[in-house]
N, C-alpha and C positions, 0 to 999 in steps of 0.2 A: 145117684143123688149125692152132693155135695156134702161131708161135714158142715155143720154151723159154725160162722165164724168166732172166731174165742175173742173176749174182749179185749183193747189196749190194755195196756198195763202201765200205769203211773207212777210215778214216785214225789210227792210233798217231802222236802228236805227241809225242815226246820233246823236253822243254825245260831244256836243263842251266842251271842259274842261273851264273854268274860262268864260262862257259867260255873266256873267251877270254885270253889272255896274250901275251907277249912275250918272243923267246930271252933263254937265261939261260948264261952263260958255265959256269956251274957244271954245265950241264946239257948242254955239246957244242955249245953254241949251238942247241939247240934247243926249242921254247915246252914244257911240263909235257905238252898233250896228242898235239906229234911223239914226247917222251919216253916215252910212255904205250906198252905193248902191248894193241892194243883192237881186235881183231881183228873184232869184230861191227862194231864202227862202221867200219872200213875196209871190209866186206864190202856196209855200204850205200851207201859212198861208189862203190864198184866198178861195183855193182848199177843205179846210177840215176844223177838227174843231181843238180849240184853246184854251188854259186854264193858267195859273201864276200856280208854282208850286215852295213849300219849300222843297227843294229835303227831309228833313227827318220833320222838323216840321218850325213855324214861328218863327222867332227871334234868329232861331238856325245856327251860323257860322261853317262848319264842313268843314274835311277833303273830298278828291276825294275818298279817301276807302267807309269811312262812306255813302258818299253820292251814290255813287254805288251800294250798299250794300241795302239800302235803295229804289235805284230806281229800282233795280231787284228784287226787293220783298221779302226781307231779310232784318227784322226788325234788325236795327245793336246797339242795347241795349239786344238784345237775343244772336246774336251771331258774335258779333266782340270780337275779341282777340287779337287786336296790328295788324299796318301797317308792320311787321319786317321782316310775314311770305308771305303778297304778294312781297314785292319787289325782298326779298329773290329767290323765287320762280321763280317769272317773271327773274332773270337775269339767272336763266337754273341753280337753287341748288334746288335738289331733297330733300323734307323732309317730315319726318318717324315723328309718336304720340311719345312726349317726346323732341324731338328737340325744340331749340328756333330761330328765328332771328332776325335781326336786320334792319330797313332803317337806311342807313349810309349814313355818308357824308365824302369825304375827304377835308382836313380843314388845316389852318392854324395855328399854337399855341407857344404862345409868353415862349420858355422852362423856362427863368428863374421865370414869372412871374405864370404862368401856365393860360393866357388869350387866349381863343381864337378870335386872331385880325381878321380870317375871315372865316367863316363860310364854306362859297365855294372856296377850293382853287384857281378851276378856272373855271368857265362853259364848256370850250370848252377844256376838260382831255379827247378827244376822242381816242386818241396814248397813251397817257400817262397813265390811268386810265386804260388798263390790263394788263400794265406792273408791276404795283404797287400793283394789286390785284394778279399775279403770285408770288409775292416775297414775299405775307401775307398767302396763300392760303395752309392750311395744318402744319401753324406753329404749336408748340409745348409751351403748356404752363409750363412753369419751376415744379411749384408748383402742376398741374393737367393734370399729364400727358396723365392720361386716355380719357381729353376727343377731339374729333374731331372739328377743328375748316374751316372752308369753306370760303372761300372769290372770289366772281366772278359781275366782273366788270358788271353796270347795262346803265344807263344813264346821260351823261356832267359830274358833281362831284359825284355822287352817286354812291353804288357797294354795292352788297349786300351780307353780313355776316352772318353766320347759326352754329351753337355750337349744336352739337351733344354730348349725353352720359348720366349719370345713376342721376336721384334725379334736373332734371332742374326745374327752373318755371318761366313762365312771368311775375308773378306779381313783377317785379320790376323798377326801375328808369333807366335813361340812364344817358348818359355825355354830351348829346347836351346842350352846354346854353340856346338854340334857339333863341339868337343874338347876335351879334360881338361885340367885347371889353367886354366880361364877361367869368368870370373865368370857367377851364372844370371844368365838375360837376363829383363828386362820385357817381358810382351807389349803389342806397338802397332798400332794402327788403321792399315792399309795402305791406308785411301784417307780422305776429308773424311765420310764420314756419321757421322750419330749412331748408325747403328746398328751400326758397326765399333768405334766411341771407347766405345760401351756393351758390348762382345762382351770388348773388352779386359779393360775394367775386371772385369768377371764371372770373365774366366780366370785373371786375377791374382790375385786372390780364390780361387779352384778352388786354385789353384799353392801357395796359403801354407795354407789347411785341409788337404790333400793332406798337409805336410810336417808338420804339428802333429799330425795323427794318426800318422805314421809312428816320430816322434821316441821318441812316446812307448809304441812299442809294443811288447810283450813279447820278441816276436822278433829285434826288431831288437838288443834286450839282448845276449840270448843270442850272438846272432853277434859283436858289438863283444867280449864275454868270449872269444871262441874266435878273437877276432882277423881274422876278416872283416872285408870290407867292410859297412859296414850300407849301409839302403836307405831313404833317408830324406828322398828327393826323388822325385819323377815328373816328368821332363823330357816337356814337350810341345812336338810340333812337326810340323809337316805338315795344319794345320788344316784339313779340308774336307766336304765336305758331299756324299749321296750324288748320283752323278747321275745323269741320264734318259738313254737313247743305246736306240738300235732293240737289239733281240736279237741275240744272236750267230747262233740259227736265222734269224731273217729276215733279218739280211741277208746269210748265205751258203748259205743251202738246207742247213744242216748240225746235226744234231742233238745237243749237246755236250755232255759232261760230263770232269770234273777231277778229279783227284787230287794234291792242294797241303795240304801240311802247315802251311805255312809260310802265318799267317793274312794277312799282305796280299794274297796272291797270290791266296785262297779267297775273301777281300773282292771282290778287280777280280772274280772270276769272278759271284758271285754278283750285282755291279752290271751284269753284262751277260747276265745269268739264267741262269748254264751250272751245272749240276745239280754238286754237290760229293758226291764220295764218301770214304764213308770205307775208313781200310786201316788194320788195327791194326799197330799198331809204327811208322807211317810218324808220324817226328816233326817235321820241316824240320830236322833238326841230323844233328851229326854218328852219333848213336845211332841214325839209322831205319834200319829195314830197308825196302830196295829191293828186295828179293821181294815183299813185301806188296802194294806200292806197283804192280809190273809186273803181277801179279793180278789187284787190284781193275780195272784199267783191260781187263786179257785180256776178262775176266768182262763187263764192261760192253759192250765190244764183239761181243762172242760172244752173247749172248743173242737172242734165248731158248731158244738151249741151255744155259745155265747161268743159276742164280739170280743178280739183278741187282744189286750191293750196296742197300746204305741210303744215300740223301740227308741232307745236311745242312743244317738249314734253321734261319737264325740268328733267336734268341730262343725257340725252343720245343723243350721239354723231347724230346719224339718224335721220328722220324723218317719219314720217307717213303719208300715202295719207290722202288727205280730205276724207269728207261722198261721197260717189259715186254719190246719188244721190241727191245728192245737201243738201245746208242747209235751214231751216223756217225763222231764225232768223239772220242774221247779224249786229252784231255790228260795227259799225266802231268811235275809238276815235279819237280826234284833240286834241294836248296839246298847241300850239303854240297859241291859244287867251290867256288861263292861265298866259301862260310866260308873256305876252306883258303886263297882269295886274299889274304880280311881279312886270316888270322890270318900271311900271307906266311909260309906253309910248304909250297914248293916242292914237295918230295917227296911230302908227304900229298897235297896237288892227283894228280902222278899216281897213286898208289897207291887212291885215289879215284876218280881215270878211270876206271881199271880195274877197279875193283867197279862203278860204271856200267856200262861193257860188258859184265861178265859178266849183270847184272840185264837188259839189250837183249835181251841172248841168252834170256834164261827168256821176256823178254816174245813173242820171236818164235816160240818152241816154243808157246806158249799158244796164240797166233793161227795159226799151221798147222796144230795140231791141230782148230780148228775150217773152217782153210779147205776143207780136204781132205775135209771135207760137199756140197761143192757152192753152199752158199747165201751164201757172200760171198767178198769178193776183199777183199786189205787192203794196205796201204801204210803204211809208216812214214818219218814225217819225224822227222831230230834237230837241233835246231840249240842256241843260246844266246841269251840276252838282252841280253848285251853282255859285255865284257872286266873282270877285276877281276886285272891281273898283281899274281902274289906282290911285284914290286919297289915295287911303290906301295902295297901295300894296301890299296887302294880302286877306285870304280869308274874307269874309263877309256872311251878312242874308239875304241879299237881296233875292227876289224870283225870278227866270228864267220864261221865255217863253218858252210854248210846245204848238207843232203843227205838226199834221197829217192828212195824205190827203190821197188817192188811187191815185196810178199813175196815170190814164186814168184820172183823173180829175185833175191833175198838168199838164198834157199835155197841156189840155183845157185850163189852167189857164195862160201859158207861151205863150201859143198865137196858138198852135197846131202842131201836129207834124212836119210839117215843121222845124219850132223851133227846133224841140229836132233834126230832121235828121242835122242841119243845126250847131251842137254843134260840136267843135273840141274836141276831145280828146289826142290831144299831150300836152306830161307834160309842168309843168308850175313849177321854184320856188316861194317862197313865196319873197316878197319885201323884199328889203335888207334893206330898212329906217328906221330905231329904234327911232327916234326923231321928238319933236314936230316943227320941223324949219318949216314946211309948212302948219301953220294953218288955214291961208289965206283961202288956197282950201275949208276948211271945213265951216270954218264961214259961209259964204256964200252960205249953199246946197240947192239948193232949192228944189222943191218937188220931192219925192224920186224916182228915176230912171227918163227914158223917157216920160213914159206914163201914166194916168190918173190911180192911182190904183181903183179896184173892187173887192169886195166880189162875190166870184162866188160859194159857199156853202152853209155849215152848219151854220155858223154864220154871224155878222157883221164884222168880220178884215179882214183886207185886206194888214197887214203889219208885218213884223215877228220881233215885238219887247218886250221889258220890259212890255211898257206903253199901246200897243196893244190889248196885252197877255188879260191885264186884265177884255177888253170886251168881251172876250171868251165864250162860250157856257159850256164849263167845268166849270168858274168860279176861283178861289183859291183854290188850295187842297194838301193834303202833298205826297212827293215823294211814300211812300210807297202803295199808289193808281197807282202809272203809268201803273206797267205791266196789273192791271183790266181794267183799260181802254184803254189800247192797245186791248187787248183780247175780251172785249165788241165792239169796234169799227170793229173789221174782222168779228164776228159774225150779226154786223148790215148791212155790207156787202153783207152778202151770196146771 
């Protein structure tokens, strides 16, 4: 007689973009997400074990590419090649070895002076932003005519731009200033070939047809009348080229798929072949619904008890069913703490957290409902990609908090399944508050959620923060250690 078969094993990768931060005086001295009441991500802190992690090394401030690149196990000093080719990709442009692209911005730029006064035309180009990518999309450069030029609108100001044809190369410069009130920049040949000092010349050329169509475009009227910013630049910047790197199934026996709105992130994914799904409503801003979002990725995991979403597959009209029988690996991104960092609005970041948490919580009802069949076992990791404190508004070094648990022991930890039966799942948006007017609430928090926290695991936390993290059983370790220790953890399971 046969052993019984042991169940799949799952992994819920919850990935907050910009989680990590720094106390805040205004805040009790403590970071947005000690501030936070997040009662789910405490209960997997509780549940399992717990570590501070420099998504690629210490002291090191990086991009979301970088630091992705890095936490899926893809040393990104081996093989990154420009932010140009995820965005590109992620906004649905197909590209071939030889092609370049670009992360763009649409932008404002002062003609006579040649200053760009703002960066982001406007964040919220949701109408407008593929109207202006239709009217650039396929122009023709005077001077090179041969080569193909691609533009398709990505996310708020952004759209992503792809140059196609014979002798390109990354290695050059962009035109971003990368900040307002400084002049556009020329692109330049970052090493001696001809074939860089030719790539240049071509994207200078791209950068001034780009502006001469924008200039004179209807839209852009209308908005200068209503006192907008117009949009009458495409800052490019981040040039690079897709690259080759083993799959994310081979090289960790893990069968993955994503849920990223937010198109650079659905570019990296797609350069390392992990299946993109979609989730209506989930936008990478601050407008998505993060029910959608905790769904589509339940569902993908859960199958083939439940239908598998649609793929997303860049440059073609259709789509593709999910894997039939479900996926190993779920990803699922959040960009909207990142934003709240940019936009250094304290309060929103927590109020923020906390509609993450409550979305963690819909995602774990989903996957217990299915685990409670017998046919798999799941675990959920959360961590970040690196720190974006409100005090800076930008990225930072700071190190993230990572923590993972086994469902059945978050259960336990959230107080039992009761708990989880007793979680709604109707969507929810994200707070609409952007500003620090109610800090009141905060000052004052006292200890975190209702009830006494407990370590009910592997280690001593019992709370899922910065400052928690760092009495963790993992210790401090750099991002490029995550997926081993994901992978060791399922194994210590069995």
């Amino acid at each position: 007689m046969g052993s019984p078969q042991l169940p799949k094993k799952r992994v819920a990768f919850v990935l907050i973009d910009g989680l990590g931060d720094v106390s805040l005086p205004r805040l009790g001295y403590k970071t947005p997400l000690q501030a936070a009441n997040v009662p789910n991500l405490d209960a997997i802190a509780s549940a399992g074990i717990n570590g501070l992690m420099d998504p690629v090394e210490p002291g090191l401030g990086c991009g979301s590419d970088t630091a992705h690149l890095s936490l899926l196990g893809y040393d990104p000093r081996v093989y990154y090649r420009g932010r140009g080719a995820f965005e590109s990709m992620g906004a649905g442009l197909a590209m071939s070895p030889g092609d370049i692209a670009f992360k763009s911005n649409f932008a404002t730029l002062d003609e006579k002076t040649g200053i760009v006064t703002s960066r982001r035309a406007d964040r919220h180009f949701e109408e407008e932003g593929p109207i202006l990518c239709s009217a650039l999309d396929r122009l023709t450069l005077p001077s090179y005519p041969e080569y193909e030029v691609r533009v398709r609108y990505a996310t708020e100001h952004r759209c992503g731009v792809v140059v196609k044809g014979p002798k390109l190369s990354g290695n050059i410069s962009g035109t971003d200033p990368l900040k307002d009130n400084r002049l556009l920049l020329q692109v330049e040949a970052l090493d001696d070939t001809d074939e860089a000092r030719h790539t240049a010349a071509v994207v200078n050329e791209l950068s001034r047809e780009m502006s001469r169509i924008l200039i004179s475009h209807p839209l852009n009227a209308k908005r200068a009348a209503e006192g907008k910013n117009i949009a009458n630049i495409v800052l490019l910047r981040g040039c690079g080229i897709r690259i080759e790197v083993p799959s994310f199934e081979k090289k960790h026996g893990l069968w993955p798929c994503m849920v990223a709105p937010t198109k650079i992130i659905a570019g990296l994914g797609l350069s390392l072949d992990i299946d993109i799904l979609e989730a209506h409503g989930a936008t990478g801003d601050y407008r998505t619904l993060l029910t959608s979002k905790a769904t589509a990725i339940a569902k993908a995991l859960s199958a083939p008890l439940q239908p598998c979403p649609n793929v997303f597959v860049p440059g073609e009209d259709e789509h593709k069913p999910g894997r039939p029988d479900g996926y190993d690996f779920g990803f699922l991104h959040i960009k909207a703490i990142d934003d709240a960092g940019h936009d250094k609005a304290s309060i929103f970041k927590v109020k923020a957290m906390e509609a993450v948490d409550q979305a963690i919580g819909q995602l774990a009802k989903l996957l217990w409902q299915a685990e409670v069949t017998g046919k798999y076992q799941y675990f959920i990791c959360v961590t970040g990609d690196h720190s974006t404190p409100v005090e800076y508004g930008d990225h930072s070094f700071e190190p993230v908090p990572l923590a993972m648990c086994r469902l059945a022991d978050f259960v336990g930890a959230v107080g039992g399944e009761s708990v989880i039966v007793a979680t709604s799942l109707e969507p929810f948006p994200l707070p609409t508050v952007k500003t620090d007017d109610d800090l009141e609430e905060y000052k004052i928090e006292k200890e975190r959620g209702s009830k006494q926290l407990k370590a009910f695991s592997c280690d001593s936390v019992c709370e899922f923060s910065e400052v928690a993290a760092a009495r963790g059983c993992l210790g401090r370790f750099p991002g490029g250690e995550m997926m081993g220790i994901i992978k060791a953890f399922l194994k210590l399971n069995s």
